[in-house]
C-alpha positions as CSV (number, residue, x, y, z in Angstrom):
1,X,-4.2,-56.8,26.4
2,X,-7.9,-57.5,25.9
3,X,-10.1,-58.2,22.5
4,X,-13.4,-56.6,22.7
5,X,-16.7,-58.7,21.1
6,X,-20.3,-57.0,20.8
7,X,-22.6,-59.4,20.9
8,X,-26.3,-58.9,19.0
9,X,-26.0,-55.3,21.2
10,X,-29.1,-53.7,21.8
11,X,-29.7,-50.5,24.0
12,X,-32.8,-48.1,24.4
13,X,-32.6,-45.0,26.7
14,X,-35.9,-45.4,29.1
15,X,-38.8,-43.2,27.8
16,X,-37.3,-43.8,24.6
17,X,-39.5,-45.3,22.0
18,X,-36.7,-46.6,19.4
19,X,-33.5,-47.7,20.6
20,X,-30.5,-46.0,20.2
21,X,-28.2,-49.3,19.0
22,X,-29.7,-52.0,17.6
23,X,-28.7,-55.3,17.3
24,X,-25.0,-54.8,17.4
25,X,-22.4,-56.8,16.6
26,X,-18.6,-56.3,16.3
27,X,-14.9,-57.6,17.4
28,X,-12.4,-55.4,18.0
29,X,-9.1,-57.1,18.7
30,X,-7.0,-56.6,21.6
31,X,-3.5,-54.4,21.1
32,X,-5.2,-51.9,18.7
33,X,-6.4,-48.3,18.2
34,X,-10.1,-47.9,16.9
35,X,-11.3,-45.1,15.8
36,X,-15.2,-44.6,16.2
37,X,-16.9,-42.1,14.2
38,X,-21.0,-40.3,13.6
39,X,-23.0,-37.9,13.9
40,X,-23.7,-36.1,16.9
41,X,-26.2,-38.3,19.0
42,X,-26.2,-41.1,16.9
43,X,-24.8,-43.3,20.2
44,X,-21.2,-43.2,20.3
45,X,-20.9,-42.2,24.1
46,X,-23.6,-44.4,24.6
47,X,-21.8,-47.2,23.4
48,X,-18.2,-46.5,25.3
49,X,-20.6,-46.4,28.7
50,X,-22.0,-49.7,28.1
51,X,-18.4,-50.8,27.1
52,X,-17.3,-49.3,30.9
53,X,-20.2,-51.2,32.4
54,X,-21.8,-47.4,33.6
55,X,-25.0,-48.6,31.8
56,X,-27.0,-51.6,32.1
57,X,-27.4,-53.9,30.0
58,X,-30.4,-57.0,30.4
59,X,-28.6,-60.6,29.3
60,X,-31.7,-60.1,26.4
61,X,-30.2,-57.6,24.7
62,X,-26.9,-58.7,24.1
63,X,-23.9,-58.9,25.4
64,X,-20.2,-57.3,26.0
65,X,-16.9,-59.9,26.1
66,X,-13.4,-58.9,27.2
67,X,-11.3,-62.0,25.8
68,X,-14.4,-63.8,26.2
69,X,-15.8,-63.1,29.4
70,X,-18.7,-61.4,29.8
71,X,-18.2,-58.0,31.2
72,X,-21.1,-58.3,33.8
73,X,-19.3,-61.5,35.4
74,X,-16.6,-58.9,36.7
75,X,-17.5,-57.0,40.1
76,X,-17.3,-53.2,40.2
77,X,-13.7,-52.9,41.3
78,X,-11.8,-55.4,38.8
79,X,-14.0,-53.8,35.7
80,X,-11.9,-50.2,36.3
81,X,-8.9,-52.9,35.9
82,X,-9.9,-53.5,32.7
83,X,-11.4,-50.8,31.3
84,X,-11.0,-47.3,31.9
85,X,-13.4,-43.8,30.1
86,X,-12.9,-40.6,29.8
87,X,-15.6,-38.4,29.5
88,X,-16.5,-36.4,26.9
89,X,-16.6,-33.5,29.9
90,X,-13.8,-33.7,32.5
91,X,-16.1,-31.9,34.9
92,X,-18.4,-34.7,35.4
93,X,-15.7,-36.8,36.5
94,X,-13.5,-35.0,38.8
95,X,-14.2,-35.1,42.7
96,X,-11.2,-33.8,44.3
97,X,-9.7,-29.7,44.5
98,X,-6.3,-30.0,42.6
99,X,-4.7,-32.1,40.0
100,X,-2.5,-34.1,42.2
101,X,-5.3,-34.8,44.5
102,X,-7.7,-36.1,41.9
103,X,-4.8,-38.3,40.7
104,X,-4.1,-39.8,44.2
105,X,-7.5,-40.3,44.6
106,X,-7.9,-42.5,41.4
107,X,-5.4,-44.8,42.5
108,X,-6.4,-45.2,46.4
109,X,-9.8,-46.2,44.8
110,X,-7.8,-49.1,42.6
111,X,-6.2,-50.0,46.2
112,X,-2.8,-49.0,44.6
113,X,-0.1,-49.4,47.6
114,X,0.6,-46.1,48.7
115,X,4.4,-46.3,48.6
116,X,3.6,-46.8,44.6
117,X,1.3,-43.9,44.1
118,X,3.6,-41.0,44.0
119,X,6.2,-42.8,41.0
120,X,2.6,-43.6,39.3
121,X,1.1,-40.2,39.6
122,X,4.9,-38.3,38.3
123,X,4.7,-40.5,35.3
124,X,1.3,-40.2,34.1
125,X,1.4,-36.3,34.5
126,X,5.3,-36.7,32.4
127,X,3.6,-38.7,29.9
128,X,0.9,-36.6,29.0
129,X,3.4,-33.6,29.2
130,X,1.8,-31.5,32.3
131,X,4.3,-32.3,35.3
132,X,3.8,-28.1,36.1
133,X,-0.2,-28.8,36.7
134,X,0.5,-31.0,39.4
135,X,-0.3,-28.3,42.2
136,X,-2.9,-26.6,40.1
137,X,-6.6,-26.2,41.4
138,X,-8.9,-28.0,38.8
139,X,-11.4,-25.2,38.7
140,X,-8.5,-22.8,37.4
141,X,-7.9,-24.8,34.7
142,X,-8.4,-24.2,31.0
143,X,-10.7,-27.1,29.3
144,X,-7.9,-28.2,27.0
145,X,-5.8,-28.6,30.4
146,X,-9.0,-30.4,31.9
147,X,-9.2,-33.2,29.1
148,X,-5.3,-33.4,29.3
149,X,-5.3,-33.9,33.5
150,X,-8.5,-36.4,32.6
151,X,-6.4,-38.3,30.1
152,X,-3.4,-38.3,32.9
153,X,-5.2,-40.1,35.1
154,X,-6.5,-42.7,31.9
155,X,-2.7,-43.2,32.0
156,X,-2.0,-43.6,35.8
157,X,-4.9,-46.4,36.1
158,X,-3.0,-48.6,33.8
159,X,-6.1,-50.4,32.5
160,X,-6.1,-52.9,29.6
161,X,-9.0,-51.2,27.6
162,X,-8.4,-47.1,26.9
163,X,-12.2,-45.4,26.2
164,X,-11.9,-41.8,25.6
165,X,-14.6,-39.8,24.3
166,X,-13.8,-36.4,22.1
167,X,-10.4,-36.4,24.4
168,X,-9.5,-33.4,22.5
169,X,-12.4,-31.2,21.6
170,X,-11.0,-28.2,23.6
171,X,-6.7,-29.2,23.2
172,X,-5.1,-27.4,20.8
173,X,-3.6,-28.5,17.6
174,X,0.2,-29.0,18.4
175,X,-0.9,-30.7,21.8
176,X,-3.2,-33.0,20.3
177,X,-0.9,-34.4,18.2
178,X,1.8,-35.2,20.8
179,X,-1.2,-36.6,22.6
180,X,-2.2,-38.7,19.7
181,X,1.4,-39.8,19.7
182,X,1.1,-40.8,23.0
183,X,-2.3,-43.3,22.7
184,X,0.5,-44.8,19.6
185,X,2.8,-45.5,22.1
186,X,0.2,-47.1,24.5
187,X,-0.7,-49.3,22.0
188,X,2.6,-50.5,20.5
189,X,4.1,-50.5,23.9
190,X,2.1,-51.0,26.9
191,X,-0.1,-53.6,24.9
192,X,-3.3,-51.4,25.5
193,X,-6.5,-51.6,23.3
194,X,-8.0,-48.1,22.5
195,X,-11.6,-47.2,21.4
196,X,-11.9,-43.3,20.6
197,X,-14.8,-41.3,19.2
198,X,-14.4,-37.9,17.9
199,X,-15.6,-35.5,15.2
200,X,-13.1,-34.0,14.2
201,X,-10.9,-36.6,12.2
202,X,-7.6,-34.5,12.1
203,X,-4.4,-37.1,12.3
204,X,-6.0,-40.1,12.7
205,X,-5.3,-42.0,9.1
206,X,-1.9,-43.4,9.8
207,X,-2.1,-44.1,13.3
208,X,-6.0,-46.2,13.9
209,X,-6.1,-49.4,13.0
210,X,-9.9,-49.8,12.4
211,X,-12.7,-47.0,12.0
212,X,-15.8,-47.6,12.6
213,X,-18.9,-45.3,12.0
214,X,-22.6,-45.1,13.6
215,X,-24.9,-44.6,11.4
216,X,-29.2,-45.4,12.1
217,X,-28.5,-47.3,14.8
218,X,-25.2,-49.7,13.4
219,X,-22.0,-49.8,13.4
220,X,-20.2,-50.4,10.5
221,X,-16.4,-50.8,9.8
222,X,-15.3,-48.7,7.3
223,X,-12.7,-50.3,4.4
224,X,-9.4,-48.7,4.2
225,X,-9.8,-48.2,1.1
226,X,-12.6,-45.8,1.7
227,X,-10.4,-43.9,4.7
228,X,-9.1,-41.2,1.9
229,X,-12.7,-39.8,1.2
230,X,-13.7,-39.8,4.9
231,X,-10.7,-38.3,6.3
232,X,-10.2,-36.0,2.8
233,X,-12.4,-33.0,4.8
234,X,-9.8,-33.1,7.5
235,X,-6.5,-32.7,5.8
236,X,-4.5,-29.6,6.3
237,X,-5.8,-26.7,4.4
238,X,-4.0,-23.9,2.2
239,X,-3.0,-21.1,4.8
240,X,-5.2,-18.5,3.9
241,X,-4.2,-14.3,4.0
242,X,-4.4,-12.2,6.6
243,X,-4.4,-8.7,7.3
244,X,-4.9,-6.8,11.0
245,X,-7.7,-4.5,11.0
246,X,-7.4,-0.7,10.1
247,X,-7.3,1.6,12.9
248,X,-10.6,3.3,13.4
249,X,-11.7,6.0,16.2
250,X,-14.4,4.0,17.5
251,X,-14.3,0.0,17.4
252,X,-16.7,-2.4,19.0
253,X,-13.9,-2.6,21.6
254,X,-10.7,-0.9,22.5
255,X,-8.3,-2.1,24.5
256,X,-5.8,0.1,25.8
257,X,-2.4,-1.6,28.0
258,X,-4.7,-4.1,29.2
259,X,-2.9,-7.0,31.3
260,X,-4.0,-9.9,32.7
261,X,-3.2,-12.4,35.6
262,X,-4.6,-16.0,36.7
263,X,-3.2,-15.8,40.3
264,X,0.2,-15.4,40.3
265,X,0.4,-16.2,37.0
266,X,1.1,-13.6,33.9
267,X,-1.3,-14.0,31.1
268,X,-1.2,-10.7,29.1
269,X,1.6,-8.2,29.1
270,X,0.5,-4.7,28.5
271,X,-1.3,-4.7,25.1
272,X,-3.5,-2.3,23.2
273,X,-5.9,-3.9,20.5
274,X,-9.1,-2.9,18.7
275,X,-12.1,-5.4,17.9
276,X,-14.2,-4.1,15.0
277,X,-18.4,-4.1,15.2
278,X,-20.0,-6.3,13.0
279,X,-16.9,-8.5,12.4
280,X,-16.2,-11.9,13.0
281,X,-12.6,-12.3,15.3
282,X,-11.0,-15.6,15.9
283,X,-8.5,-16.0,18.6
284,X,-6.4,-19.2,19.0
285,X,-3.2,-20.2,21.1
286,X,-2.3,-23.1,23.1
287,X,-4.3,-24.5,25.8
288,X,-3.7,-22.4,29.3
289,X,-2.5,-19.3,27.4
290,X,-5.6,-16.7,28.7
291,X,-8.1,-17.0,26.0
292,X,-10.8,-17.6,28.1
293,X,-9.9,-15.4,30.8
294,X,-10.0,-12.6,28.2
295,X,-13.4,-13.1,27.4
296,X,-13.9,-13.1,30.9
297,X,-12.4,-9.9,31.1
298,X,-14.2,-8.5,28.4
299,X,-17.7,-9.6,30.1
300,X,-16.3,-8.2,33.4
301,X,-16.1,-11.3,34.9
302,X,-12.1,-11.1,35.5
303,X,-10.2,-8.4,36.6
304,X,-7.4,-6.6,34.4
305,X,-5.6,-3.7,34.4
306,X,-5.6,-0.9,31.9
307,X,-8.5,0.2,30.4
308,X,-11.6,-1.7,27.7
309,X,-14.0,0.3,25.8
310,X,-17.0,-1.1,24.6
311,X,-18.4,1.1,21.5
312,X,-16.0,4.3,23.3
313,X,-17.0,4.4,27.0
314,X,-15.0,2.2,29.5
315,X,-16.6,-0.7,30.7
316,X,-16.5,-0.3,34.1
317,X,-18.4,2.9,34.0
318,X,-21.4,0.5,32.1
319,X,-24.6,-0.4,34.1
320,X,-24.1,-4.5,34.6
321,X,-27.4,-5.6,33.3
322,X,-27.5,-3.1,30.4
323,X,-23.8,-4.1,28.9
324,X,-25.1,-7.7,29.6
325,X,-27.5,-7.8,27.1
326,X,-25.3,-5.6,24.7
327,X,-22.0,-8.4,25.4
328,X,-23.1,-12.1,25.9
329,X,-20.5,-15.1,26.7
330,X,-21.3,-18.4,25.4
331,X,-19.4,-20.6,27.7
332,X,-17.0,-23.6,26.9
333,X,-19.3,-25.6,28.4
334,X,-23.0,-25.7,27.5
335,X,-24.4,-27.4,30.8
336,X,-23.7,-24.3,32.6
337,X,-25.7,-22.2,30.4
338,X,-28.6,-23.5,31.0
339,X,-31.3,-22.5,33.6
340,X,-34.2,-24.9,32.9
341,X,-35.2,-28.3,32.6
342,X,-36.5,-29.0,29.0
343,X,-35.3,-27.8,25.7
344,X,-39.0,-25.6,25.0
345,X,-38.3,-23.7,28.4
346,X,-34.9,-22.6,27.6
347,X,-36.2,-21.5,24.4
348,X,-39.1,-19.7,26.0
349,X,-37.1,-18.0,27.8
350,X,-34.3,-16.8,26.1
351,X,-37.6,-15.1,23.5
352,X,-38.6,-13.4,26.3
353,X,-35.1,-11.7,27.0
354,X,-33.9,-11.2,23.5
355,X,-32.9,-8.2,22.3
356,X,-34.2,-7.9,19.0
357,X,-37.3,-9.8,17.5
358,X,-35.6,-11.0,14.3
359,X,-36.1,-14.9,15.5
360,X,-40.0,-15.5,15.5
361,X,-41.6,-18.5,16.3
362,X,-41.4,-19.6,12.8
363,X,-37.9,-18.5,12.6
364,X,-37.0,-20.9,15.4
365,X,-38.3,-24.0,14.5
366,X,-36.9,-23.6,11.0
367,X,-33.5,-23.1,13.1
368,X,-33.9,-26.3,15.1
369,X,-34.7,-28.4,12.3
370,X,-31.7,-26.8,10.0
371,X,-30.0,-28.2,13.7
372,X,-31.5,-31.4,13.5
373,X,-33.4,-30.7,16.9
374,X,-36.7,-30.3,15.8
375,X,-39.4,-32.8,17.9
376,X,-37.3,-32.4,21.3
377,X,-39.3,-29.8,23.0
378,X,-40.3,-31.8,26.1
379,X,-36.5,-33.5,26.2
380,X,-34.9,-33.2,29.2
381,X,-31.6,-30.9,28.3
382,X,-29.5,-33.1,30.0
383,X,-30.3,-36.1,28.6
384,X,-29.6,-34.7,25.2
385,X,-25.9,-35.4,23.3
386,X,-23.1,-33.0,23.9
387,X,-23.0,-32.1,20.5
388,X,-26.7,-31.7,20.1
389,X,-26.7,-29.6,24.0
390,X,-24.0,-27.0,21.9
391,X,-26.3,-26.7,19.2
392,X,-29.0,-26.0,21.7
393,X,-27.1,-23.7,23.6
394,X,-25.5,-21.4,20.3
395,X,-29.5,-21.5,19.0
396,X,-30.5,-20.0,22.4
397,X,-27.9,-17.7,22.4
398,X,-28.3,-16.3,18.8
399,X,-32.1,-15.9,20.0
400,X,-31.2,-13.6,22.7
401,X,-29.7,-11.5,19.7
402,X,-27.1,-9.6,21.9
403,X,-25.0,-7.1,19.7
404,X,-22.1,-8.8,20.1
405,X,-21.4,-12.4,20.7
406,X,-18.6,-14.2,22.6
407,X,-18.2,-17.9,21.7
408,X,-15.8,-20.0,23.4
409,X,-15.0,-23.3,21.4
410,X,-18.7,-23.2,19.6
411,X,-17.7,-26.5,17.7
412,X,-16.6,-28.7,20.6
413,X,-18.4,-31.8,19.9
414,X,-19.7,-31.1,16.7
415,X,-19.4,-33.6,13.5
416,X,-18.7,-31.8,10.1
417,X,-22.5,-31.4,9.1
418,X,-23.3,-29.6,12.4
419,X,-20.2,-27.7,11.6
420,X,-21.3,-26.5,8.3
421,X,-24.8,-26.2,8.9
422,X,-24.6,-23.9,12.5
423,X,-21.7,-22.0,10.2
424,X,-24.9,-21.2,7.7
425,X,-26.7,-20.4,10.5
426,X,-24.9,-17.7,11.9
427,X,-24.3,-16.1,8.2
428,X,-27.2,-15.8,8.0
429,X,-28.2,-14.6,11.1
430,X,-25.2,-12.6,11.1
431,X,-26.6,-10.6,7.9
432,X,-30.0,-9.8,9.4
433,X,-28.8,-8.7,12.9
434,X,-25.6,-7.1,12.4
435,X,-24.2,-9.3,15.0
436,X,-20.3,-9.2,16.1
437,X,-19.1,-12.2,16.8
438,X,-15.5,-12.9,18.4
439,X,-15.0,-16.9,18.5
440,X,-12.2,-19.2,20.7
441,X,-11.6,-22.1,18.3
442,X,-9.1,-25.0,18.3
443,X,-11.5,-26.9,15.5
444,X,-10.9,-24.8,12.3
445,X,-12.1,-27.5,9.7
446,X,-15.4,-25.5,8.3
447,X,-15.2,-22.8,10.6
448,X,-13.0,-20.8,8.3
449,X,-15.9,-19.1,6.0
450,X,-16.8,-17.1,8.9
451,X,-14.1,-15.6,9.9
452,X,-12.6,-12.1,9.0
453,X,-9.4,-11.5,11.2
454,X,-7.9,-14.0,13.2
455,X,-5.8,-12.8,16.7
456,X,-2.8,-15.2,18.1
457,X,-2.5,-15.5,22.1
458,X,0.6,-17.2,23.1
459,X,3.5,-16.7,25.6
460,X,1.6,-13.5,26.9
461,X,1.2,-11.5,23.6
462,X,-2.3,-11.3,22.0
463,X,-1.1,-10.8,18.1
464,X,-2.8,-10.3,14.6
465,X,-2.1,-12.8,12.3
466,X,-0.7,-11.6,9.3
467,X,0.4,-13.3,6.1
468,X,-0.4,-12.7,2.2
């Protein structure tokens, strides 16, 4: 167990004219589950890095205790003793090939006798739930399954202090709460202290202990008896109706007893579907279940078998680069979008490849500020939030106005303000362009509004969801 003390915390990203926290101070005691909360950039991964000792900190500008040592007095090696992260992105922590060699190596590198290793590695992998992952390649993975292996290894380190940040921006909703379950029982059993930030507030009341929010540079620790208005947003909603879409003779894209495989894995049993033009899709299903690879598919970046139209004509009889500028793929993950180095080059360049000419100069800055990323032209992409590098990437893909529009989890890492004010965006984009967009979605909290028809993948069936 370990109590946690900010002390006068200051931090300021070099280059950086104003600093990012300022003048911090806060206790968090050991044994408990603290939820930390903010708008994108505002500093929460910033503040679980200094926390990890993976950003520097001068003795001026405060300090960080663990039961009242100083986190600096510990070397390198006992620090991952005490305090463990997870990223926001799994990819940027994994080294190894598959998930039980990225396991083993976490544990060599905490010097963990080797004859202990392999009873470690089974029971992280059991308590996280994904003991049929073990053999898995890590590239082959879904993102949910990513942020699940990432959280397995959180598990196997056995570390005093649990930082995870957005652990479940890609898992889907039944996992995440056997998850959240899980991070209970670490706490009320295994003595652990956890700091988590997310967006999306879903299940938290009853289990945190504490929530604290960052807001212009502070922390602040809000009352209990203000939780019901912060968490109000992120209660279940009414189910809403649903009907399929009417059959039609030519639909943005016909599928016709397509299957899919990941290996020697079945994804998709023969199915026939249609996607309608100038419609707005969502497809959900459990983490693992083919989403992704679908999209894939539908971009030609997977194989299948069985036939996809794309506005009549089969897609494999299309000329690459002209279907790629009719079909474009947002990817999970916005890093590997991006070609450039600073945010007015990517911008540059996806004006000079877009389609239409609907977002003018004018257009775009009005876009970035209704964002909040106006004044970061010259910022280095990376160096920018995750939330604020998805809000980038969607802007530069809704530039390159491409008739149709495949998102893939376009809110992961988003707070509820981004949510509802990139939903605007895309109305009204979506009403100028006549853009079709299909969207992969675990967060449904504001997202709803946009959507028409809403597809179900799961145990190998891609279904309509239909209720009145």
């Amino acid at each position: 167990m370990a109590s946690i003390a900010l002390n006068n915390l200051t931090y300021t990203y070099p280059q950086a004219s104003t600093p990012i926290l300022d003048r911090v101070t806060l206790s968090l005691p050991s044994q408990s589950f603290v939820l930390l909360t903010g708008p994108s950039g505002t500093g929460k991964s910033t503040l679980l890095q200094l926390i990890a000792g993976l950003l520097p900190l001068a003795p001026a500008h405060g300090s960080i205790t663990f039961d009242g040592q100083s986190l600096a007095a510990n070397a390198t090696n006992q620090r991952t003793q005490r305090v463990a992260m997870m990223f926001q992105n799994p990819n940027q922590q994994f080294a190894m090939d598959t998930v039980e060699n990225e396991l083993i190596f976490a544990l060599e590198n905490l010097q963990v006798p080797r004859d202990q290793i392999p009873a470690r590695l089974l029971s992280a992998l059991d308590f996280v739930g994904i003991q049929n992952l073990q053999s898995r390649l890590l590239n082959h993975l879904s993102g949910g399954e990513k942020q699940k292996v990432a959280l397995a290894i959180i598990v196997a380190m056995d570390s005093d202090v649990i930082l995870l940040d957005e652990p479940f921006a890609s898992v889907d909703p039944t996992a995440r709460a056997v998850l959240l379950d899980r991070l209970v029982e670490l706490r009320d059993q295994h003595g652990k202290t956890i700091i988590l930030a997310d967006h999306d507030l879903t299940g938290y009341e009853q289990l945190v202990d504490q929530v604290v929010q960052i807001k212009d540079q502070h922390l602040q620790l809000i009352d209990r008896t203000a939780w019901s208005e912060l968490f109000a947003a992120f209660t279940e909603q009414p189910q809403r109706s649903w009907s399929a879409p009417q059959y039609i003779e030519r639909p943005c894209f016909q599928l016709d007893h397509v299957t899919l495989q990941a290996g020697d894995r079945q994804l998709l049993v023969p199915t026939t579907r249609q996607l309608l033009a100038q419609h707005n899709t969502l497809i959900t299903g459990p983490n693992g279940s083919g989403k992704s690879t679908l999209f894939e598919a539908l971009v030609r970046l997977h194989p299948y078998t069985g036939e996809i139209r794309y506005e009549g004509t089969p897609i494999n009889k299309l000329k690459r680069k002209r279907y790629a500028r009719h079909v474009a793929l947002l990817f999970q993950d916005a890093e590997t979008q991006f070609l450039n180095i600073t945010v007015a080059e990517e911008l540059a360049q996806s004006k000079r490849y877009a389609y239409g000419d609907y977002f003018t100069a004018d257009r775009i800055q009005t876009s970035l500020a209704q964002l909040n990323l106006s004044g970061r032209d010259e910022q280095v992409i990376y160096t920018l939030s995750e939330g604020q590098k998805k809000k980038l990437q969607i802007l530069l893909m809704l530039i390159m106005q491409s008739p149709v529009l495949l998102m893939d989890e376009p809110l992961k890492g988003l707070d509820l303000h981004s949510i509802n004010a990139l939903v605007a965006l895309l109305q009204t984009t979506q009403a100028a362009t006549k853009q079709t967009l299909i969207i992969i979605s675990h967060q449904l909290t504001g997202l709803m509004p946009l959507i028409d028809y809403q597809l179900h993948f799961e145990n190998h069936h891609l279904d309509w969801v239909v209720q009145s």
